[in-house]
N, C-alpha and C positions, 0 to 999 in steps of 0.2 A: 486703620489697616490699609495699608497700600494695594495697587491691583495686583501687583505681582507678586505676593505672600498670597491675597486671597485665591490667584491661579493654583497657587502650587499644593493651598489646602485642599482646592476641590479634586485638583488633580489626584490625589493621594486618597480621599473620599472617597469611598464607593457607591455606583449606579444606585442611583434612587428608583425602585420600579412605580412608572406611571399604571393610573387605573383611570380608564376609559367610562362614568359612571350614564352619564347622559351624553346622548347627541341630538340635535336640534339643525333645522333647515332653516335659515332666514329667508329666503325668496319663496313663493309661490315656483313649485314642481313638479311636473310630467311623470318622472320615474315611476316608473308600476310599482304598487304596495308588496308586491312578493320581493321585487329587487331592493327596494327599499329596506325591508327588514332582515334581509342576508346580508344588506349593507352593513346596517347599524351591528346587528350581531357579528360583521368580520371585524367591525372597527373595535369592536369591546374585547375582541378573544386575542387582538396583534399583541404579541410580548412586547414591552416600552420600555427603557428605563428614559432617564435624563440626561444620560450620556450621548445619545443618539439626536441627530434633528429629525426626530420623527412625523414632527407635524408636517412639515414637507414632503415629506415621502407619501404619506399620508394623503396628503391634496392631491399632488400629483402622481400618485400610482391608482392608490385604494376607490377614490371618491371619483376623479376626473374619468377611469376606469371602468366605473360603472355607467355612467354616462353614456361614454363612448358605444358602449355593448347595447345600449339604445338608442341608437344612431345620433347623438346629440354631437357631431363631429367638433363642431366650433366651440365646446363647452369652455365656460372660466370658471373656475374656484381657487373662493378664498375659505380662510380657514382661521381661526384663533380659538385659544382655550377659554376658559373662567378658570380660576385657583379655586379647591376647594379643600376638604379637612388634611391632614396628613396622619395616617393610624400607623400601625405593626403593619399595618399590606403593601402600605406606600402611598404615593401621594393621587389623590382622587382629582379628577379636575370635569366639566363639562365641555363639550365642543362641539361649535356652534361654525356651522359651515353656509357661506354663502353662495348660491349658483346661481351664475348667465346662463342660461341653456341654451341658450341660440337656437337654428331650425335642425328639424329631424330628417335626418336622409336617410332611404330605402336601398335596395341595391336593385343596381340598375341589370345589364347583363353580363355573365361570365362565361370571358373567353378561354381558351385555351391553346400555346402555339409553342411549339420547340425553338429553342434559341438557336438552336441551327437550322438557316433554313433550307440544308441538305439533307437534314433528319427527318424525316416524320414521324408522328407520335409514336409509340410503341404501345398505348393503350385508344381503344376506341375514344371521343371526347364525352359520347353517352356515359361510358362508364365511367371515365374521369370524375362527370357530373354528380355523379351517386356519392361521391365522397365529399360531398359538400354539404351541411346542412340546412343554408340556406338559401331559398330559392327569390328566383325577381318579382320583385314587391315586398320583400319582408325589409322588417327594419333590419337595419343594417346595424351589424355585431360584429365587432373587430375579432372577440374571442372565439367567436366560430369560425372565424375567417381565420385563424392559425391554428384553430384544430382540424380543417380542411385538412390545410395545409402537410400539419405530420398526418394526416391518414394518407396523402399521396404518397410522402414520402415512406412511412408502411409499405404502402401498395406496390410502389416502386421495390425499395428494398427487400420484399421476400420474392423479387424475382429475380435478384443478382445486384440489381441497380444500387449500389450502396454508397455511391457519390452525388445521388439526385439530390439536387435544389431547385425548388420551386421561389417563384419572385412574383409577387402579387405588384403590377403596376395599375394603381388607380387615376381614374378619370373620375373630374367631380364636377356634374352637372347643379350649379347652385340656381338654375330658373326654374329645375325641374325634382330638385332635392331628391336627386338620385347618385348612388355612388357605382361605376362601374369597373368591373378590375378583367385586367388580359392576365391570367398565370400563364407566365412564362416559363418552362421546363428545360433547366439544364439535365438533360437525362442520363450524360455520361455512358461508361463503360457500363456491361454487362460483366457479373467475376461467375467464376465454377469454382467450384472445388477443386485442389491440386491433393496434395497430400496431405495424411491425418495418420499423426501419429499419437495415442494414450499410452500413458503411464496410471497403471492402476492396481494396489491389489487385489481387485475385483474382477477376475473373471466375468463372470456375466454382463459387470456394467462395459468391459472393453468390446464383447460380440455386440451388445445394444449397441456402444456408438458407432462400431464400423458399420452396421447394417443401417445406420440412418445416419453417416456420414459417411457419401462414398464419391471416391474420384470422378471427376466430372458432373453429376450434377452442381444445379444453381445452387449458390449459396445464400444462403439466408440463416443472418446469425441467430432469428427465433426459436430457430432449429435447437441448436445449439446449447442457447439458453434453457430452452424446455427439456431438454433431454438429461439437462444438469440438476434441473430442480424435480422433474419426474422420476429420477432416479436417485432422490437425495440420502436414502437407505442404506445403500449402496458404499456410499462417499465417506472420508470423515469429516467430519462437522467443519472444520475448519477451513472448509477450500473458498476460494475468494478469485474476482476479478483477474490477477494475478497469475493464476494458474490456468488460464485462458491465454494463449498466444497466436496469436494471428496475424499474417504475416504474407501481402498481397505484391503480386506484379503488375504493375500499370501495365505494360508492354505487353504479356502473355495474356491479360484477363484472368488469373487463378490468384485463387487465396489458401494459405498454407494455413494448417490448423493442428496447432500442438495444445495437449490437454494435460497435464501434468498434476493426477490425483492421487499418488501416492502418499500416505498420513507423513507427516513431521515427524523425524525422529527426538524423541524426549531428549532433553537436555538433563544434562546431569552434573 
């Protein structure tokens, strides 16, 4: 059978699901035994078929990933399977992962500075600080370090700020295996609220939202959200993203907010 018959049979085959039965470290390991076995349990729960190069994704997201979050910055992994039965579930294999873990870096100090440097913060840098979880000397966690991150930009955006990005620039001290990062705050425009208009045939739910959407305060779309899901009684079942329009002026600072709850009329 030639390659190009055997392409076009598998092509036409369907996704074999892999099953993740054992995983194995071949180097001696650092990783903490809690992270360790959150590992191995993420690695066995990922849906696989054979369609996919998953083992790749695998090295380089799942495994290299966890590393990182223990500050193992320079880490390498490799990665290969064993073949093993093939039943009704699909096909079973082991994988056996090799790590260089290189040196563990801490975090060094975090700064914080407006990217304009005609702006000044709009938040204290103390409070900034709070929204960080890790402090200097902890091992240094990438994943905490982008959950910093969206809690700024939370923090930010339920005061108007809904164009904030935050840019983490690192400094890497490798004599002192420390990682130091400056958050740099595009802070942007502050928005209010302009106009609000519902569509609903629900009475009560159109007083609730004018009274807790009202022209000129700050807008924070949490609001918004919660008022859709606190009042979901209210609603019919069917309302969606969709029915939310919002609708902002760069120029004026105001965001326009149309809510369109009215049920679907049946098709007939």
């Amino acid at each position: 059978m030639n390659e190009e018959v055997a392409a076009q049979i598998n092509a036409k085959r369907p996704p074999v699901k892999i099953i993740i039965d054992r995983v194995t470290f071949e180097n001696p390991i650092h990783l903490s035994n809690s992270s360790q076995r959150e590992l191995v349990t993420q690695l066995k729960q990922i849906p696989i078929d054979d369609s996919e190069d998953w083992l790749q994704e695998i090295r380089d997201v799942s495994v290299t990933g966890a590393w990182r979050n223990e500050g193992f910055r320079n880490v390498q992994v490799t990665a290969q399977i064993s073949e093993g039965r093939v039943d009704s579930v699909g096909h079973h294999v082991a994988l056996e992962i090799n790590v260089n873990e290189g040196q563990q870096f801490r975090l060094g100090e975090v700064m914080f500075r407006s990217s304009d440097a005609d702006r000044p913060l709009v938040f204290p840098v103390g409070e900034l600080k709070k929204y960080f979880l890790l402090r200097e000397g902890d091992v240094f966690n990438e994943s905490k370090v982008r959950d910093g991150i969206d809690a700024l930009k939370a923090l930010y955006g339920s005061h108007g700020y809904i164009d904030f990005v935050a840019i983490p620039l690192v400094d890497v001290d490798d004599k002192r295996l420390r990682i130091s990062l400056v958050m740099e705050l595009d802070q942007e425009q502050q928005f209010r609220i302009g106009k609000v208009e519902v569509f609903s045939s629900s009475p009560q739910f159109e007083q609730t939202a004018r009274l807790n959407l009202k022209s000129g305060d700050i807008f924070d779309i949490r609001t918004v959200k919660n008022l859709l899901k606190d009042n979901a009684a209210l609603l019919p079942p069917d309302i969606s993203d969709e029915d939310l329009v919002i609708h902002r002026d760069v120029r004026s600072g105001i965001v326009d907010i149309r809510l369109n709850l009215e049920p679907c009329p049946q098709v007939r």
